[in-house]
C-alpha positions as CSV (number, residue, x, y, z in Angstrom):
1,X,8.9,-20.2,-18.8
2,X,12.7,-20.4,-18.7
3,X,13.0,-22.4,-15.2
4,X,9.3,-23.0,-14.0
5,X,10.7,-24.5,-10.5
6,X,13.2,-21.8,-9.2
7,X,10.1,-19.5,-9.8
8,X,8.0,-21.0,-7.7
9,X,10.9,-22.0,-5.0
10,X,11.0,-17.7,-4.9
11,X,7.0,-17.4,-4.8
12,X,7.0,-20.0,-2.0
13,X,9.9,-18.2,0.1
14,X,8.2,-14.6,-0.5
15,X,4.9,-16.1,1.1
16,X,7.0,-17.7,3.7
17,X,8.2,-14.7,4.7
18,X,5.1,-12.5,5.2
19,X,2.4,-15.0,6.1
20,X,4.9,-17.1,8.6
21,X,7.1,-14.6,9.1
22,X,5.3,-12.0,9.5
23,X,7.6,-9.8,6.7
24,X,5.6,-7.0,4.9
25,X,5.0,-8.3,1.4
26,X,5.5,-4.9,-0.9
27,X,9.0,-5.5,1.0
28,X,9.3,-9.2,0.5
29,X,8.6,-9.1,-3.3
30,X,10.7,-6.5,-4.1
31,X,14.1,-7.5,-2.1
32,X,13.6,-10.9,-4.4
33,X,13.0,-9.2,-7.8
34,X,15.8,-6.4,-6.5
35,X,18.5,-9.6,-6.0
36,X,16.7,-11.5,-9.4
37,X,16.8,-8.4,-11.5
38,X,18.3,-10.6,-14.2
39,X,15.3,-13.0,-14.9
40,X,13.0,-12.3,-17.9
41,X,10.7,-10.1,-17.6
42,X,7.6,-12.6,-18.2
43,X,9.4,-14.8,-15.0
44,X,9.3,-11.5,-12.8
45,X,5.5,-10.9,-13.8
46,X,4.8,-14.1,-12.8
47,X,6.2,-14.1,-9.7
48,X,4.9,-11.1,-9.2
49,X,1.4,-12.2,-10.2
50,X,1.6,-15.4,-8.2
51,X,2.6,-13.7,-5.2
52,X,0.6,-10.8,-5.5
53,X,-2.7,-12.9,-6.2
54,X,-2.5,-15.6,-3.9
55,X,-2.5,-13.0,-1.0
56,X,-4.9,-10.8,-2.0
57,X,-7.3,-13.9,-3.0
58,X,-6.4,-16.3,0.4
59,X,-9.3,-16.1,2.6
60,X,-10.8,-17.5,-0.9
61,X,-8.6,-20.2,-1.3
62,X,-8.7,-21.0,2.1
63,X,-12.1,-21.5,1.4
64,X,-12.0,-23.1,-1.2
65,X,-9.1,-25.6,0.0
66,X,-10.9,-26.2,3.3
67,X,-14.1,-28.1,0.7
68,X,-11.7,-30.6,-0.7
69,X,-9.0,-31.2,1.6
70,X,-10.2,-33.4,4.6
71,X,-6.9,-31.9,6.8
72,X,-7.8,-28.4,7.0
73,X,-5.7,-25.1,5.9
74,X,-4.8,-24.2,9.4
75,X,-3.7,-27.8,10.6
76,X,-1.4,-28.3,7.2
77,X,2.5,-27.2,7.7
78,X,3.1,-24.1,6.5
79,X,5.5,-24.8,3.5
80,X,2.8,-27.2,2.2
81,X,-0.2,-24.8,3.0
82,X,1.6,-22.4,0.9
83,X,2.2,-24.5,-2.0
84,X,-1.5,-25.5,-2.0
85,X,-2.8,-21.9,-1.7
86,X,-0.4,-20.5,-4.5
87,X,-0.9,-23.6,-6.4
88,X,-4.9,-23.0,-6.2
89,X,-4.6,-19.6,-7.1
90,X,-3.3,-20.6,-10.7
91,X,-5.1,-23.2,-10.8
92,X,-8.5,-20.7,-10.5
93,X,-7.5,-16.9,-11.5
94,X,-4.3,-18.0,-14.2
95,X,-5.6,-19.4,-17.7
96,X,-1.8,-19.1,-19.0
97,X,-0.7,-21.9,-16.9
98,X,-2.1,-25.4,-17.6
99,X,-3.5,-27.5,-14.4
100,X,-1.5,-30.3,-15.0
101,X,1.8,-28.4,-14.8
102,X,0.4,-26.7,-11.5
103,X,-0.2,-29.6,-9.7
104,X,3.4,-31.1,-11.4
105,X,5.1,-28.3,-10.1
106,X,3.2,-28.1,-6.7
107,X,4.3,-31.9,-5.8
108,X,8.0,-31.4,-7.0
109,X,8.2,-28.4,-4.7
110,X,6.8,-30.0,-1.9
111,X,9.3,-33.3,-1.9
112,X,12.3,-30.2,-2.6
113,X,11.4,-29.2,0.6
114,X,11.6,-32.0,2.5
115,X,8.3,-33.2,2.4
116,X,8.5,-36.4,0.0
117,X,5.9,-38.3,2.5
118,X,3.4,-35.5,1.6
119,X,3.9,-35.2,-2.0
120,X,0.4,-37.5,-2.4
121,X,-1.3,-35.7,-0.3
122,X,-0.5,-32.6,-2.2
123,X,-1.5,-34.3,-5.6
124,X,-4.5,-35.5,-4.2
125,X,-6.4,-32.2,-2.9
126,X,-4.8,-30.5,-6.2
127,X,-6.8,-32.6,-9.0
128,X,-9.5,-32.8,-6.9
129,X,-9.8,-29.0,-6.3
130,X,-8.7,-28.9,-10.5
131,X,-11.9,-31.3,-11.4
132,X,-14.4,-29.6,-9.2
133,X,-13.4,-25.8,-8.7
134,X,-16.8,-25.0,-11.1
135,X,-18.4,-26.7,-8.4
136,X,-16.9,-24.7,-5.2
137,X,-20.1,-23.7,-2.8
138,X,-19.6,-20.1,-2.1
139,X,-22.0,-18.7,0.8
140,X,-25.5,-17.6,0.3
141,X,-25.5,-14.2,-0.7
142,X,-28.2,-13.5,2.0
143,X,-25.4,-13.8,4.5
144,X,-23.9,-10.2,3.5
145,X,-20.4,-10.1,5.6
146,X,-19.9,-13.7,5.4
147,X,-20.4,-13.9,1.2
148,X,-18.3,-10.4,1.1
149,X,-15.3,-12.1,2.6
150,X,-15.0,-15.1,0.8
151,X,-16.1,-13.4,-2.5
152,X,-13.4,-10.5,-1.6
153,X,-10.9,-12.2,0.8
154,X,-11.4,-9.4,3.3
155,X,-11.6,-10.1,7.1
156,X,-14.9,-10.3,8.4
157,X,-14.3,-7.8,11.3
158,X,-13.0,-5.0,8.1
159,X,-16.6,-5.8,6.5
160,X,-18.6,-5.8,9.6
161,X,-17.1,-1.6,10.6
162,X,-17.1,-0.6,7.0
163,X,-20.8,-1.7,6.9
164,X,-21.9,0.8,9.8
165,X,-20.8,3.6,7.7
166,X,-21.4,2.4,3.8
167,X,-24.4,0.5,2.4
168,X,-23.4,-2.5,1.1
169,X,-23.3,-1.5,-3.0
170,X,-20.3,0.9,-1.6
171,X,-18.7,-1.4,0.3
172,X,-18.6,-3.8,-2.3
173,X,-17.5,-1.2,-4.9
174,X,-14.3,-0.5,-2.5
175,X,-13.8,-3.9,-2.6
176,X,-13.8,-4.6,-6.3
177,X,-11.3,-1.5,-6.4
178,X,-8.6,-3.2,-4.3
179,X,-8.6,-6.3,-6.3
180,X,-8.6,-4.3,-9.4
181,X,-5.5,-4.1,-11.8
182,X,-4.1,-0.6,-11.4
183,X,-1.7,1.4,-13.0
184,X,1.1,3.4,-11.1
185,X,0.9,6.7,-9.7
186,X,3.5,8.9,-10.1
187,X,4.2,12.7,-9.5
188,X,6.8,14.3,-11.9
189,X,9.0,16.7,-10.4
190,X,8.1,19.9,-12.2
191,X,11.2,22.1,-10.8
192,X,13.2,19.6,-13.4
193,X,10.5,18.9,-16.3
194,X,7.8,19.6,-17.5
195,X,4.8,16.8,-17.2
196,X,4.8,16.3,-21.2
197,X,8.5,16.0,-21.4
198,X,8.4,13.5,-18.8
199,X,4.8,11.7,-20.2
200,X,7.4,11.5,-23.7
201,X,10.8,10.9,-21.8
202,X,8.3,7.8,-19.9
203,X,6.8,6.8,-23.5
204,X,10.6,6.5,-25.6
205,X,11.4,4.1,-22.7
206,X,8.5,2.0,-23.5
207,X,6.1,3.0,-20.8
208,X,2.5,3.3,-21.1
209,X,1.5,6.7,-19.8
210,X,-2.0,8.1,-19.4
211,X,-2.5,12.3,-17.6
212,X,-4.3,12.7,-14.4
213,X,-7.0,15.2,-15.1
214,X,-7.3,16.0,-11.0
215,X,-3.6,16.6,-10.3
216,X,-1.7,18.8,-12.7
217,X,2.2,17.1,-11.7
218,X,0.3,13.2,-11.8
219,X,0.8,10.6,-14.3
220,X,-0.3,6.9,-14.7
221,X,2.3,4.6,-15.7
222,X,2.6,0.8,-17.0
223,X,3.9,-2.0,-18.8
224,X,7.3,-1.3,-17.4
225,X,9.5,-4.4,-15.8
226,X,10.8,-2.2,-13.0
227,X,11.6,1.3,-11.9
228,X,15.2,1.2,-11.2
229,X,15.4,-0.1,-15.0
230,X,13.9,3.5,-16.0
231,X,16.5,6.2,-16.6
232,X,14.0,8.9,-16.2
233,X,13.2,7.6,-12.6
234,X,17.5,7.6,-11.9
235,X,17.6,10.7,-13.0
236,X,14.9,12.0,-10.4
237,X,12.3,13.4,-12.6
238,X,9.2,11.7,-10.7
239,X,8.5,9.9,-7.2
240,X,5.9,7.3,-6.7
241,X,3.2,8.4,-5.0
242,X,-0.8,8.1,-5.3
243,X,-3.1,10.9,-6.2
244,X,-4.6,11.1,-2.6
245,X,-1.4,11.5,-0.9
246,X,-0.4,14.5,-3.5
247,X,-3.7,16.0,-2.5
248,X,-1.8,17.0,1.0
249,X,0.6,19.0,-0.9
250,X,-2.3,20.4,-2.9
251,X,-4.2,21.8,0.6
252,X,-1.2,23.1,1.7
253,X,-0.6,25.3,-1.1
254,X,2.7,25.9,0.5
255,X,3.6,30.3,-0.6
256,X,7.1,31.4,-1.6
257,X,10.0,31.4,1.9
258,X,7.1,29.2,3.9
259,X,9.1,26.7,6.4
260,X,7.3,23.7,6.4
261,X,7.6,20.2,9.0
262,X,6.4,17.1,8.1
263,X,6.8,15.2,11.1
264,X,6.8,11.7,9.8
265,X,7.5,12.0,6.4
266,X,9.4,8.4,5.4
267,X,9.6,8.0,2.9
268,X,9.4,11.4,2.2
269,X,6.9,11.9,-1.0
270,X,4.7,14.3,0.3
271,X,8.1,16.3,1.6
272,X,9.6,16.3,-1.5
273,X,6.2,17.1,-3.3
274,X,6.0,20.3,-1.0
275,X,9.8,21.3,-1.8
276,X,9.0,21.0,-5.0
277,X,5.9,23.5,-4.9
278,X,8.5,26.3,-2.8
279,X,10.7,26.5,-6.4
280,X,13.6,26.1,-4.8
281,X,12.8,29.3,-1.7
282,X,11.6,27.7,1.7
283,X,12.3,25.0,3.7
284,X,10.9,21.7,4.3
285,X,12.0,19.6,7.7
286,X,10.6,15.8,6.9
287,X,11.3,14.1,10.3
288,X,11.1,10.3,11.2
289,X,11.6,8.3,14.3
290,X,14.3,6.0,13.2
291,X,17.5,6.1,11.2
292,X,16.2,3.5,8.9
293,X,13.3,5.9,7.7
294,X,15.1,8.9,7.8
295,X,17.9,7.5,5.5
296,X,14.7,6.8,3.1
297,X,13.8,10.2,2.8
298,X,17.7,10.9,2.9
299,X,17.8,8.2,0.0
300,X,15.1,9.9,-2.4
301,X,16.3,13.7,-1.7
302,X,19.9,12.3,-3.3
303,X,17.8,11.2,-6.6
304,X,15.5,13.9,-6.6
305,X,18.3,16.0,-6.1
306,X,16.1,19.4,-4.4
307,X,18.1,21.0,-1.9
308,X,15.4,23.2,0.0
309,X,14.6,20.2,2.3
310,X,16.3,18.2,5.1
311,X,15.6,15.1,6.9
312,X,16.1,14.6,10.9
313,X,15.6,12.1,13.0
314,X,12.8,12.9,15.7
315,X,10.0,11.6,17.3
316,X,6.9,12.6,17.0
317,X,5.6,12.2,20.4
318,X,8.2,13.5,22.4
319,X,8.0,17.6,22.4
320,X,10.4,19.5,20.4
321,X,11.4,23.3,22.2
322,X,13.4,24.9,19.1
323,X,10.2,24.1,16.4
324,X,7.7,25.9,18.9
325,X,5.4,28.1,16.5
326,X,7.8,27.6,13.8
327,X,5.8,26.2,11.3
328,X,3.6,27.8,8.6
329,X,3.0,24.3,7.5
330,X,2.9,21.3,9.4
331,X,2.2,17.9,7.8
332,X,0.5,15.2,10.4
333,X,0.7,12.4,7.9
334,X,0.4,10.1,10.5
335,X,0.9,6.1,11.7
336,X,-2.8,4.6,11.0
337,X,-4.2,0.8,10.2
338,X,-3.4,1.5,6.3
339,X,-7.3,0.0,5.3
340,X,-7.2,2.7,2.5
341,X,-4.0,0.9,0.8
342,X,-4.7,-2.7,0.3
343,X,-4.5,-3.0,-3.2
344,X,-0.7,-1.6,-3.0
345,X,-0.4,-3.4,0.8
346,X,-2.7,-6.6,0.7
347,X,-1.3,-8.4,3.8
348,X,-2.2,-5.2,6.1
349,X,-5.9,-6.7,5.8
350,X,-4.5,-10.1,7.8
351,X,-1.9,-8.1,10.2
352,X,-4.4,-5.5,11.5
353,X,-6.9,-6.0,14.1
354,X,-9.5,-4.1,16.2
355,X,-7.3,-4.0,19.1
356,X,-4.5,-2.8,17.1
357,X,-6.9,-0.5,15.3
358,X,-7.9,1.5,19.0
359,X,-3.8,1.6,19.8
360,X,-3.6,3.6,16.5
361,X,-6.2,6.3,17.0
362,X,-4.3,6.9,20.6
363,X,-0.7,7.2,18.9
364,X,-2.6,9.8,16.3
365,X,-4.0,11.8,19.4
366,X,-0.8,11.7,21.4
367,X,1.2,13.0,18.2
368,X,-1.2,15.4,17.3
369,X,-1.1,16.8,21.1
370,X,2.6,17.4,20.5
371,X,3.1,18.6,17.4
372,X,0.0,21.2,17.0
373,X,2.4,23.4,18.9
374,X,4.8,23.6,16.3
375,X,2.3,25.8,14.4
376,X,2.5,29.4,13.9
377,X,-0.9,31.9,14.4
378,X,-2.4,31.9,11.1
379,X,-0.1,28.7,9.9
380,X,-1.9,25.2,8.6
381,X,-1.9,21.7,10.2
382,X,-2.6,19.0,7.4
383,X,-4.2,15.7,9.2
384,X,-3.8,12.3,7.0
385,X,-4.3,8.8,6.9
386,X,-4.1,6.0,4.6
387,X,-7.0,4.3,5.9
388,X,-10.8,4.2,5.6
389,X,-11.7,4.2,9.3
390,X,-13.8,7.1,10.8
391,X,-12.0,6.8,14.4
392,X,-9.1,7.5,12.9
393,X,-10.4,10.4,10.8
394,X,-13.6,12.0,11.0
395,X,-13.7,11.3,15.0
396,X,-10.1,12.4,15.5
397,X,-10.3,15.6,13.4
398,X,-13.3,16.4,15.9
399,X,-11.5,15.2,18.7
400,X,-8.5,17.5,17.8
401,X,-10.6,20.6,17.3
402,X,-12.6,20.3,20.7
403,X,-9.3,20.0,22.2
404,X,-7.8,22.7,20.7
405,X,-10.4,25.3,19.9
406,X,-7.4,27.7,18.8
407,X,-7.3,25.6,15.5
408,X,-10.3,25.7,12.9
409,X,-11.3,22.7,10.7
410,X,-11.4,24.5,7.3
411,X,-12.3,21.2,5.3
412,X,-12.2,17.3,5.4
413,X,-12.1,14.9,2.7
414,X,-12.6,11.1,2.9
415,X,-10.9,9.4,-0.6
416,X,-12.3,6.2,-1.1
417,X,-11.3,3.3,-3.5
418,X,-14.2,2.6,-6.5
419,X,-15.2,6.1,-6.3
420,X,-12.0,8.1,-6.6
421,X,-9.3,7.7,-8.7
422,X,-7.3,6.9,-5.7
423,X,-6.2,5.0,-2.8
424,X,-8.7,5.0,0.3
425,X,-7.3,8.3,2.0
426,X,-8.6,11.1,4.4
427,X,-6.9,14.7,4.9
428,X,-8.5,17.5,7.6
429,X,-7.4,21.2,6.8
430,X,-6.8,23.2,10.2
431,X,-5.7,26.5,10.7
432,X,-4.6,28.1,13.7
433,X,-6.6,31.2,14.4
């Protein structure tokens, strides 16, 4: 590796920044390979691995650290907690890199930072984790949430709800889904090209590409460095976007002249999917609450480059007049705890709590109270969530339709990671009598 030290100075500040910081991480990684576009591509991947691994793994390492280290994880200063933690993480999950350099590299960082005094302390737990990780004590088995955690690196309060509604074989199988390697999902945009053009457009560029078989417009892509390097993805002919979430835009089965609102729609995939399936007749209104979001969804129109949609900046909760029974479509894709998505978002699992959780399923219901009114006699309402949390789905679809008894649950769905090809996802079908 061309310059082993400035690779792991990035990795260290990208960590910094979402478990300090408090920084999302999708975000974090990619404004550093955005501004270090010109490193190798073997550097990026292993930043990207690094990164990516040791947060999806740290209740593990944690673990692990805390058996060796007589100071433990939560008493260390961050910089050097993080060195450890990423350092462990090669050391156990990266065969490529040799423990020797690890632990090198782990003590040069830590006296680059400032922390010369410490740079023994460092060494120390690091050949000592690097002799003995064979002979790491996990917990007994018997102990089901406590041995899913560690084994996992989920929460124990995630394992503990998932475990009232899912034997343990299921929840386990979700579990070994978001740790899985995974390809990207992406939806071409068939108003421009055809899937097979783009699945050979994709492949001359040196992209791996496999068909969906449940989703007509989906593709699974990889061995790509990044998508910005893709002309095919410049030139709008596809939108990242998971199988699960295209499944809205599937429901809806938006007809020819529909007018469709998707009232929080950054940034703007399932808009754009719907936009797409109107052939160029209709209307799609993909609203936000801030400027920030809605110059996303502004951002991806531009590339896309569809011009039957429009984005404006509204909230969601507060009660819009003019779109009273308006709608023949309205998308609820709405603000949720994101459990379903961890594999994409791994540091949601650390940021979320129960607490938070309950504030959630309110903010759903208030939304929904407001914006079920924007939907014309006979017109849909499409309920979503990125999440795998029955309050938030199952209990609030049943909440909406004893509320509102003019509007008819049609059909649920609950996606779940392991079992479909997807992210963990839920949509309710409504339709106002």
């Amino acid at each position: 590796m061309g310059n082993t030290v400035n690779d792991r100075e990035l990795i260290l500040e990208i960590l910094l920044a979402v478990t300090r910081d408090g920084e999302y991480s999708h975000i974090a990684l990619r404004n550093v390979l955005e501004n270090y576009q010109y490193l190798d591509k073997s550097e990026r991947a292993f930043i990207t691995r690094v990164t990516e691994g040791t947060l999806e793994r740290m209740i593990e390492l944690d673990y692990i650290i805390n058996q060796f280290s007589k100071t433990k994880v939560n008493k260390m200063k961050p910089v050097i907690r993080t060195i450890i933690r990423s350092a462990v993480y090669q050391l156990k999950y990266m065969d490529s890199v040799p423990d020797s350099a690890v632990c090198n590299e782990a003590v040069k960082l830590a006296g680059k930072r400032g922390f010369s005094g410490l740079k023994g302390f460092v060494n120390g737990v690091l050949r000592n984790i690097s002799r003995n990780l064979d002979s790491v004590k996990y917990p007994d088995k018997s102990d089901t949430v406590k041995w899913l955690s560690v084994m996992y690196s989920m929460p124990e309060w995630i394992i503990t709800e998932w475990l009232k509604n899912y034997d343990c074989e299921m929840v386990e199988k979700m579990l070994q889904a978001f740790l899985a390697e995974r390809p990207t999902t992406i939806r071409c945009n068939l108003s421009q090209i055809s899937r097979d053009e783009l699945a050979e457009e994709l492949k001359k560029e040196g992209v791996k590409v496999r068909l969906c078989d449940t989703v007509d417009s989906a593709l699974f892509i990889s061995g790509y460095d990044y998508l910005g390097a893709l002309k095919s993805f410049r030139a709008g002919h596809f939108q990242v976007q998971d199988i699960s979430s295209m499944e809205v835009a599937e429901w809806a089965d938006p007809k020819e002249d529909e007018y469709i609102i998707d009232v929080c729609a950054a940034p703007g995939g399932k808009s754009l999917h719907l936009a797409d399936k109107l052939t160029g007749k209709g209307h799609v209104e993909a609203r936000d609450l801030t400027p920030y979001k809605v110059d996303l969804i502004r951002d991806n129109i531009a590339r896309i480059g569809i011009d039957n949609i429009e984005a404006v900046c509204q909230d969601a909760t507060v009660y819009d007049e003019a779109s009273e029974k308006k709608a023949d479509i309205l998308i609820a894709d709405l603000p949720c705890s994101g459990l379903g998505v961890l594999g994409k978002k791994t540091d949601l699992k650390y940021k979320m709590n129960p607490d938070t959780q309950e504030e959630l399923v309110h903010l759903q219901r208030e939304i929904l109270s407001v914006v079920h009114r924007y939907v014309k006699s006979g017109g849909k309402l499409l309920y979503s969530t990125c999440t795998i949390h029955r309050a938030e789905n199952q209990e609030n679809a049943a909440w909406f339709a004893e509320q509102y008894p003019e509007f008819e649950l049609v059909r649920e769905r609950q996606f779940l990671p392991g079992v479909d090809d997807s992210d963990g996802f839920y949509i309710a079908e409504f339709v106002r009598k």
